[in-house]
Gaussian input, Z-matrix of N, CA and C with variables (Angstrom, degrees):
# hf/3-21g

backbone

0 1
 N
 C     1     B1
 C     2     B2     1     A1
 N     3     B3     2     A2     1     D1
 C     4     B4     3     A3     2     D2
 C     5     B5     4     A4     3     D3
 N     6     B6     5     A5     4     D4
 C     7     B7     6     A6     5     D5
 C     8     B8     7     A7     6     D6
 N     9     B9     8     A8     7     D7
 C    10    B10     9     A9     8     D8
 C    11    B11    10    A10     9     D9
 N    12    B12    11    A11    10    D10
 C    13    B13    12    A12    11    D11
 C    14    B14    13    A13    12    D12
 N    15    B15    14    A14    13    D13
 C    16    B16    15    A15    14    D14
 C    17    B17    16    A16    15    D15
 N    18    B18    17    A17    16    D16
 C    19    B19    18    A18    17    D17
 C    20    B20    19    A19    18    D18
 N    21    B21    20    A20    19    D19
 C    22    B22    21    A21    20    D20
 C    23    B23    22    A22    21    D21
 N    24    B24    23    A23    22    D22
 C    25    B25    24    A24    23    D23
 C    26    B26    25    A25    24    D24
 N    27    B27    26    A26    25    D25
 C    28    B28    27    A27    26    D26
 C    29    B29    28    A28    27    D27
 N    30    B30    29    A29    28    D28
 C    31    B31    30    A30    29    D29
 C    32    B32    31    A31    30    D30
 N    33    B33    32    A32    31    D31
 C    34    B34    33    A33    32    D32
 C    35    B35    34    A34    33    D33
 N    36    B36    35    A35    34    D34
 C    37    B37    36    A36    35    D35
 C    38    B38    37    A37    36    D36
 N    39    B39    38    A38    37    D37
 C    40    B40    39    A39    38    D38
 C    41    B41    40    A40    39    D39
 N    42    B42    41    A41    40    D40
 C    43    B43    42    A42    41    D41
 C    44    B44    43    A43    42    D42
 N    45    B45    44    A44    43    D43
 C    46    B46    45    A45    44    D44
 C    47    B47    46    A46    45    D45
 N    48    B48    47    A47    46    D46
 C    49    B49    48    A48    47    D47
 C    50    B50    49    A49    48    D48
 N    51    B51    50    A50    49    D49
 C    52    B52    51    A51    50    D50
 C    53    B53    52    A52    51    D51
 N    54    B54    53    A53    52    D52
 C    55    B55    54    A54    53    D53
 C    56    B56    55    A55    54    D54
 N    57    B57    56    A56    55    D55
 C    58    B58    57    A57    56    D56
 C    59    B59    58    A58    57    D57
 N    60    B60    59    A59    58    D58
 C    61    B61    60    A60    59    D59
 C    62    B62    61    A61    60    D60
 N    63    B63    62    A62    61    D61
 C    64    B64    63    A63    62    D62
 C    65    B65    64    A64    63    D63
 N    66    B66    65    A65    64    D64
 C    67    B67    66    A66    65    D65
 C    68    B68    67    A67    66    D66
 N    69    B69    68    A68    67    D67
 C    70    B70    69    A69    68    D68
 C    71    B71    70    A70    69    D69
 N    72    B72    71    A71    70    D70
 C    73    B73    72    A72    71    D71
 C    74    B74    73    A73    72    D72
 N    75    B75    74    A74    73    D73
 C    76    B76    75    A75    74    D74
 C    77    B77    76    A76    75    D75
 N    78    B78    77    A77    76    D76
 C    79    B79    78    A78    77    D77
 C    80    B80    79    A79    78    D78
 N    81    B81    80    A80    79    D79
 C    82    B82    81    A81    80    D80
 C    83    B83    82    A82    81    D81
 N    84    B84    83    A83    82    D82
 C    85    B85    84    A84    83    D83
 C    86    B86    85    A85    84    D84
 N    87    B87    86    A86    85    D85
 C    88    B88    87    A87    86    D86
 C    89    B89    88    A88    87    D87
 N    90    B90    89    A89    88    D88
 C    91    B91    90    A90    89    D89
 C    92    B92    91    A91    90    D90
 N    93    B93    92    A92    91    D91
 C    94    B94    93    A93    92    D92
 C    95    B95    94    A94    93    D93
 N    96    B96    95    A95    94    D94
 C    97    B97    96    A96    95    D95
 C    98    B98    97    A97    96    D96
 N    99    B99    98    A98    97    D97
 C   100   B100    99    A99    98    D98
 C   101   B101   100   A100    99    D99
 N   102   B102   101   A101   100   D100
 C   103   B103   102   A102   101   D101
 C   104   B104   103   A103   102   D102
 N   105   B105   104   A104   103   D103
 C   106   B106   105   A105   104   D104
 C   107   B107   106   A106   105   D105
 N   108   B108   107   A107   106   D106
 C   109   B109   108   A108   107   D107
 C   110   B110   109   A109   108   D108
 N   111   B111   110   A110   109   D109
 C   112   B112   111   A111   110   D110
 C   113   B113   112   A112   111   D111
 N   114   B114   113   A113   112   D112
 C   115   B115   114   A114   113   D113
 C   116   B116   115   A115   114   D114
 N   117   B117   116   A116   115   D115
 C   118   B118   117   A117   116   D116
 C   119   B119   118   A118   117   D117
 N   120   B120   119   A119   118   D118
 C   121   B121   120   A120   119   D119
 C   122   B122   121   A121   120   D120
 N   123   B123   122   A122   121   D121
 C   124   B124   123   A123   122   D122
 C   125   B125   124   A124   123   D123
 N   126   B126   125   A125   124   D124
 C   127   B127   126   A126   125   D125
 C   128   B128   127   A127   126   D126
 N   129   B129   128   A128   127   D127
 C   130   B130   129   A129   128   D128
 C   131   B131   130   A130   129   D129
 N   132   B132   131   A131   130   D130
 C   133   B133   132   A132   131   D131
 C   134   B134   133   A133   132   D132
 N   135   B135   134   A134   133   D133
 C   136   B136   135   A135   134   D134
 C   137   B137   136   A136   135   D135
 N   138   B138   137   A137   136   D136
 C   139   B139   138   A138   137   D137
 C   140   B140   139   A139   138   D138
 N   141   B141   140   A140   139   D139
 C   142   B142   141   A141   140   D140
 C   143   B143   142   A142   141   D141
 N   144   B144   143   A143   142   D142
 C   145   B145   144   A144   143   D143
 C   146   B146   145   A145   144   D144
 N   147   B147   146   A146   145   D145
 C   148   B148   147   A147   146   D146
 C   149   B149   148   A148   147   D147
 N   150   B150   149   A149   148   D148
 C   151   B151   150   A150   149   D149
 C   152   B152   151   A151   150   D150
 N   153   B153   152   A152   151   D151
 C   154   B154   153   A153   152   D152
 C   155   B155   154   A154   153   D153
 N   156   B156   155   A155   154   D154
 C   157   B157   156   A156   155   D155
 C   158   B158   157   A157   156   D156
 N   159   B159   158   A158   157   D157
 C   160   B160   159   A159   158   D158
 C   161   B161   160   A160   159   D159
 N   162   B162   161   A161   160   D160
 C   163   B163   162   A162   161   D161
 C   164   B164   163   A163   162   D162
 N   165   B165   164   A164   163   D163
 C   166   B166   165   A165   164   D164
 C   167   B167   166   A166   165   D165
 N   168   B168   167   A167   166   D166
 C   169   B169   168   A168   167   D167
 C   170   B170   169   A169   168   D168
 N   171   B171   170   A170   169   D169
 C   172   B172   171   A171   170   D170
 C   173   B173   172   A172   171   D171
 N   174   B174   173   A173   172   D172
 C   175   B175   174   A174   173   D173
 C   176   B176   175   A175   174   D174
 N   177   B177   176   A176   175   D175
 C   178   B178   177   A177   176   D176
 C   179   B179   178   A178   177   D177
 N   180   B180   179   A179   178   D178
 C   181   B181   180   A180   179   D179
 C   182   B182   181   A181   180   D180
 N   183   B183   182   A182   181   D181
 C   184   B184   183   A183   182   D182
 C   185   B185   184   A184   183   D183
 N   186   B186   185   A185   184   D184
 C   187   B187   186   A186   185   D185
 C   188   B188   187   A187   186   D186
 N   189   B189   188   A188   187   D187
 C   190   B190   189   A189   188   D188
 C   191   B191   190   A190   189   D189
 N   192   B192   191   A191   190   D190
 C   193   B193   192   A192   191   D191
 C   194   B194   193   A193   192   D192
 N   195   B195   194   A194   193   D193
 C   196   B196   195   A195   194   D194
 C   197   B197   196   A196   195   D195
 N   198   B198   197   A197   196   D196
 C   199   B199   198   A198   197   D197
 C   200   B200   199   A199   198   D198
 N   201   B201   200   A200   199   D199
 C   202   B202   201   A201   200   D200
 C   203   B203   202   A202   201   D201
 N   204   B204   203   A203   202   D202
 C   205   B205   204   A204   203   D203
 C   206   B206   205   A205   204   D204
 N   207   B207   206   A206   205   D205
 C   208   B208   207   A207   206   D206
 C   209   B209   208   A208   207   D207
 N   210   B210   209   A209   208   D208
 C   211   B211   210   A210   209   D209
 C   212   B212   211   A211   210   D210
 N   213   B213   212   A212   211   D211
 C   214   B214   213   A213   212   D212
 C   215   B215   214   A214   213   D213
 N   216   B216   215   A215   214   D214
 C   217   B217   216   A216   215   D215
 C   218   B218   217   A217   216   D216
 N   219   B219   218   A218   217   D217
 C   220   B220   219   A219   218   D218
 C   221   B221   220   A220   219   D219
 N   222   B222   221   A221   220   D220
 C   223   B223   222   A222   221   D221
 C   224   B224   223   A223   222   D222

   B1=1.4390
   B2=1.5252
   B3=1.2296
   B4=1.1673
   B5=1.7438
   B6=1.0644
   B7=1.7170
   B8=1.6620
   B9=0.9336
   B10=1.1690
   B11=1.8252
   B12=1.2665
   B13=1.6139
   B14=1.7007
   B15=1.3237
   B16=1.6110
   B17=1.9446
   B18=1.2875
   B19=0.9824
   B20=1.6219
   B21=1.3135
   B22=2.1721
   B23=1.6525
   B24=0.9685
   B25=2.1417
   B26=1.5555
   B27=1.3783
   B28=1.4176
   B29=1.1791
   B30=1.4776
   B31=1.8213
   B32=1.1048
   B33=1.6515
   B34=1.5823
   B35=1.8348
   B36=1.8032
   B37=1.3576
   B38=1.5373
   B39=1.3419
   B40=1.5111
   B41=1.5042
   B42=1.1674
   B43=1.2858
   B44=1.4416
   B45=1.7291
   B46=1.2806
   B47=1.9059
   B48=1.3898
   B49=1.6642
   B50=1.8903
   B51=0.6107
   B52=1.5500
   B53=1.5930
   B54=1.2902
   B55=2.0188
   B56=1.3218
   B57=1.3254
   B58=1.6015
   B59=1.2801
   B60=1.3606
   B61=1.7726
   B62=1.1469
   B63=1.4992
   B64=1.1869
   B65=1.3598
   B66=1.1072
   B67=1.5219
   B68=1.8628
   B69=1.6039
   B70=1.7220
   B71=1.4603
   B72=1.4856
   B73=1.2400
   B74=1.6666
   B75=1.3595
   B76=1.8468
   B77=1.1262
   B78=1.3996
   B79=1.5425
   B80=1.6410
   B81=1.3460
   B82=1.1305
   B83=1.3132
   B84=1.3652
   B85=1.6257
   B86=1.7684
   B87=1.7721
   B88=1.5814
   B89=1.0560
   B90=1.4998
   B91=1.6824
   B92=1.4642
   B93=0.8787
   B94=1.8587
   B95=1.4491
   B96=1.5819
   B97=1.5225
   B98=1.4180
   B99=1.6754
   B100=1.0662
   B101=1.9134
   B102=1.6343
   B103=1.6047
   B104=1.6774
   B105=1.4187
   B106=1.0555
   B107=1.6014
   B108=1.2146
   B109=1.9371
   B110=1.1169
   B111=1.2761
   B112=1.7080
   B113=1.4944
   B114=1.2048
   B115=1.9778
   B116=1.0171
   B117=1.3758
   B118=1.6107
   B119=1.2980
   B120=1.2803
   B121=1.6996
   B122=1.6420
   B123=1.3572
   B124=1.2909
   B125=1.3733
   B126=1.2783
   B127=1.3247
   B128=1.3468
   B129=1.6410
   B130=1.6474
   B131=1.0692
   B132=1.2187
   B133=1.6540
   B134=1.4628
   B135=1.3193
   B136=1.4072
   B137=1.2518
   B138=2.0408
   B139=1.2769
   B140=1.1028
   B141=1.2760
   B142=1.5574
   B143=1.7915
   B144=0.6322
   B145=1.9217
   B146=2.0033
   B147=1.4073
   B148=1.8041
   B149=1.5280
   B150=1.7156
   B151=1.4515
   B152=1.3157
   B153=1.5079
   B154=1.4700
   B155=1.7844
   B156=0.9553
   B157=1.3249
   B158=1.3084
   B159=1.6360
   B160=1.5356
   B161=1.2852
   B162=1.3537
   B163=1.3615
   B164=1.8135
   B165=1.2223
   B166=1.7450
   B167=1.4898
   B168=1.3195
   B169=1.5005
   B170=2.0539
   B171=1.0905
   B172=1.7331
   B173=1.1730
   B174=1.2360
   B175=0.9624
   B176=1.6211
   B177=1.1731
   B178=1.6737
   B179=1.6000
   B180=1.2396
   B181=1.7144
   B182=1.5341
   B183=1.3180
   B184=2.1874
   B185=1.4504
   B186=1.3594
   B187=1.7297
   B188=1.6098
   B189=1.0707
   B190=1.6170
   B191=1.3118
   B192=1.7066
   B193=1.2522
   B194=2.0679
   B195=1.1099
   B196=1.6011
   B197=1.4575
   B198=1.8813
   B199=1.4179
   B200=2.2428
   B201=1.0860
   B202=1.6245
   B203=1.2669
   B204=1.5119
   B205=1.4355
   B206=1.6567
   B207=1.7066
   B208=1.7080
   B209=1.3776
   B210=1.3936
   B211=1.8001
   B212=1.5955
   B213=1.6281
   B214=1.4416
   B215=1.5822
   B216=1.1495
   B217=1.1839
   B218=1.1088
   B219=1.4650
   B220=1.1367
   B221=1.2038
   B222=1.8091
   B223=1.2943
   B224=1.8641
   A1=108.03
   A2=122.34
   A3=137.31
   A4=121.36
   A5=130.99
   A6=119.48
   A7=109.52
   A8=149.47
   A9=137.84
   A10=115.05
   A11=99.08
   A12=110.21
   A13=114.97
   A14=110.92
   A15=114.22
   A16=110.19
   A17=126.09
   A18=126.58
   A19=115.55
   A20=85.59
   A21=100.61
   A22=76.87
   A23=142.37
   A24=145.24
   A25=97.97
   A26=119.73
   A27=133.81
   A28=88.75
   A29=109.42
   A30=126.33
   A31=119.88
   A32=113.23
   A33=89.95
   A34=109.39
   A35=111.85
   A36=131.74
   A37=103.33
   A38=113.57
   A39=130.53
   A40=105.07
   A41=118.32
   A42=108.97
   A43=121.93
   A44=105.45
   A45=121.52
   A46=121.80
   A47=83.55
   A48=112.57
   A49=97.63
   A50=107.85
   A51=114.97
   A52=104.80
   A53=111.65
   A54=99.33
   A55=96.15
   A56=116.89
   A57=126.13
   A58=122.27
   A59=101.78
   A60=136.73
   A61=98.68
   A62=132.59
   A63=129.44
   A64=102.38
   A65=124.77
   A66=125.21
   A67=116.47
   A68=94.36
   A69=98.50
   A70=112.57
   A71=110.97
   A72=118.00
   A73=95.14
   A74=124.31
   A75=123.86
   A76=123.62
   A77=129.29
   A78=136.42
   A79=106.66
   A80=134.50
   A81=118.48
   A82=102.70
   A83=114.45
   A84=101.95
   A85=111.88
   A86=92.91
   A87=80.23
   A88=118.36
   A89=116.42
   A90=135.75
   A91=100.06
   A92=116.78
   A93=117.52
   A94=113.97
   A95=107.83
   A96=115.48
   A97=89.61
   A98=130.84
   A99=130.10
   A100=117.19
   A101=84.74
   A102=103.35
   A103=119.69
   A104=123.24
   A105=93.82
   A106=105.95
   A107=99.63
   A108=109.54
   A109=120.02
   A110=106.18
   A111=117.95
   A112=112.04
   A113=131.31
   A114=129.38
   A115=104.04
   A116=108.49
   A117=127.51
   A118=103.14
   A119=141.10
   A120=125.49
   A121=100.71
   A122=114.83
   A123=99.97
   A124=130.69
   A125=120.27
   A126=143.08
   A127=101.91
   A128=121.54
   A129=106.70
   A130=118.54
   A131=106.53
   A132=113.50
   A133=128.65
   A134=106.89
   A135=107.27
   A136=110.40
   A137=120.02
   A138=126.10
   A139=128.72
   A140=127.66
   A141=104.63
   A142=93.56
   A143=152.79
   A144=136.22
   A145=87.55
   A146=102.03
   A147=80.33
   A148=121.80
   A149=117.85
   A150=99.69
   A151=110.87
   A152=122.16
   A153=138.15
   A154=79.05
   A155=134.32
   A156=143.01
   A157=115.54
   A158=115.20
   A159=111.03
   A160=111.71
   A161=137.93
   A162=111.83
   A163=100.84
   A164=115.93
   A165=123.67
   A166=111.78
   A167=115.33
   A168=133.14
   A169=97.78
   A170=93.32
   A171=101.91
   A172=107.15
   A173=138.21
   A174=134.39
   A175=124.64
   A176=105.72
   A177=121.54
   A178=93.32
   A179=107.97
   A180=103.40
   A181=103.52
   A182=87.68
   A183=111.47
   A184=81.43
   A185=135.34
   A186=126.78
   A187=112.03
   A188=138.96
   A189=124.37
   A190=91.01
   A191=142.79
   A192=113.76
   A193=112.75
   A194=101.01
   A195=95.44
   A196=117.49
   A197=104.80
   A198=115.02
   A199=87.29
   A200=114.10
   A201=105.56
   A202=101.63
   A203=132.38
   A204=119.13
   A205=114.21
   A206=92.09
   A207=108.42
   A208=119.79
   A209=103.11
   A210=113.65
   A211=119.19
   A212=90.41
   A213=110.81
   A214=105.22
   A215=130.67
   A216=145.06
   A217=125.88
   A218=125.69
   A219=139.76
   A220=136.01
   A221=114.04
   A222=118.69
   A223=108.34
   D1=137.20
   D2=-171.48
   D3=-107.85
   D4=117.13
   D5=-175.33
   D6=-108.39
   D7=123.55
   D8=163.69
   D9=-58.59
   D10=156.14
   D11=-171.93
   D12=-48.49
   D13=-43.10
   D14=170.78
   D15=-85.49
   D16=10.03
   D17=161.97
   D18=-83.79
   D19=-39.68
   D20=-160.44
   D21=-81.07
   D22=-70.77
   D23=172.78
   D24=-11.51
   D25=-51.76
   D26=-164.14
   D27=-58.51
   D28=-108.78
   D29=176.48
   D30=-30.82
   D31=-9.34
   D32=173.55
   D33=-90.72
   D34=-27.68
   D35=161.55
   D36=-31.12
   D37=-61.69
   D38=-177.40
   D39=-51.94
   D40=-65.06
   D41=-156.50
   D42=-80.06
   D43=-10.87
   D44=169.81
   D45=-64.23
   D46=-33.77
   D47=174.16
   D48=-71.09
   D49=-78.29
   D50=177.69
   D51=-31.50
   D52=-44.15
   D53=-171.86
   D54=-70.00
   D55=-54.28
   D56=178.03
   D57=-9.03
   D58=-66.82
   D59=173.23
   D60=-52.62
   D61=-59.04
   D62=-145.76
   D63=-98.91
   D64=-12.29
   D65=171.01
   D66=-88.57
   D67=-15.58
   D68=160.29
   D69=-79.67
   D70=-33.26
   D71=-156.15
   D72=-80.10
   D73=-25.15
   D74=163.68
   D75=-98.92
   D76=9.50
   D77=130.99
   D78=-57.98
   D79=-28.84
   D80=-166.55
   D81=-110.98
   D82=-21.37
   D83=-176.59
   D84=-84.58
   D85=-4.89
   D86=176.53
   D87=-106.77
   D88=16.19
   D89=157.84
   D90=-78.55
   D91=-52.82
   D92=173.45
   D93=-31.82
   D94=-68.75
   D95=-172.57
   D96=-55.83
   D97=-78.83
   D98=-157.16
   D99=-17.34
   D100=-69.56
   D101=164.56
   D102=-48.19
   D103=-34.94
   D104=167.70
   D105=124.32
   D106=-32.76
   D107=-171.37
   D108=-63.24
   D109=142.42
   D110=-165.57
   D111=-119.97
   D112=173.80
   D113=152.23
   D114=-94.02
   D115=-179.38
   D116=-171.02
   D117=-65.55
   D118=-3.88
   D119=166.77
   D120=-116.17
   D121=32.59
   D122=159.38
   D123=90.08
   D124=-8.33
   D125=-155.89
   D126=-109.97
   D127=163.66
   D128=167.01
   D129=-66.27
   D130=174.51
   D131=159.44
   D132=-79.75
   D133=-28.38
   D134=173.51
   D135=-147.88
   D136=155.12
   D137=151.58
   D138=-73.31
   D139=92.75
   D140=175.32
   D141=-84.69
   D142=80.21
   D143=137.41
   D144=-122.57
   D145=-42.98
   D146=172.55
   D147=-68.11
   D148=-21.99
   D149=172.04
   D150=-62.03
   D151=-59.14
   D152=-168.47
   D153=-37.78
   D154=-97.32
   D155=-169.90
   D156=-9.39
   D157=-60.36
   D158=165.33
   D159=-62.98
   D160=-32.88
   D161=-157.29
   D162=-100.42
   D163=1.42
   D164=142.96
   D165=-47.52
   D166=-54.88
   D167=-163.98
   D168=-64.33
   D169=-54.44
   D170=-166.70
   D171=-76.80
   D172=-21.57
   D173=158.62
   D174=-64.53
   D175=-46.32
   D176=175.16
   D177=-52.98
   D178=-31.90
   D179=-160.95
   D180=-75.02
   D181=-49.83
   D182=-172.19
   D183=-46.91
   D184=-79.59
   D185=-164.83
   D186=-62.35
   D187=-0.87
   D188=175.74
   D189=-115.93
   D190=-11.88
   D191=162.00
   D192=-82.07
   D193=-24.91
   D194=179.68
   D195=-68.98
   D196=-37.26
   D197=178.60
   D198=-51.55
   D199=-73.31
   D200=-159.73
   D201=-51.31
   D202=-49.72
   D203=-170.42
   D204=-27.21
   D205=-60.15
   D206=178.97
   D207=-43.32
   D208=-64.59
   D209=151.45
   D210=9.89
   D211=-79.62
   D212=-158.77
   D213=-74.94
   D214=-20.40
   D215=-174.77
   D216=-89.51
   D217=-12.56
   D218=115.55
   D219=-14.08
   D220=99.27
   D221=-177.84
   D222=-44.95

């Protein structure tokens, strides 16, 4: 699969937006655990070691799509 240079710019805009989110969204879920809160079977409400985990992942991504941007831009 092939992206053009203002495509891979796009998704990378996107996905930068996305860690953002998701790095608010594990500031809060690890106020959750802290606090204690559960669902109706008792369990937490949230993982944060799988967010931390994705936002390891997106990040790895955010630097090997900029490393190629540069790449391509290359006389």
């Amino acid at each position: 699969m092939y992206f053009e240079e203002h495509e891979i710019a796009d998704l990378l805009k996107y996905l930068r937006a996305a860690k953002d989110q998701t790095e608010e969204l594990l500031t809060a879920m690890i106020d959750i655990e802290v606090y204690g809160e559960v669902d109706h079977d008792g369990m937490p409400v949230v993982n944060s070691v799988e967010l931390q985990e994705d936002l390891k992942k997106m990040n790895e991504y955010i630097v090997r799509i900029e490393k190629e941007l540069k790449e391509r831009k290359k006389p």
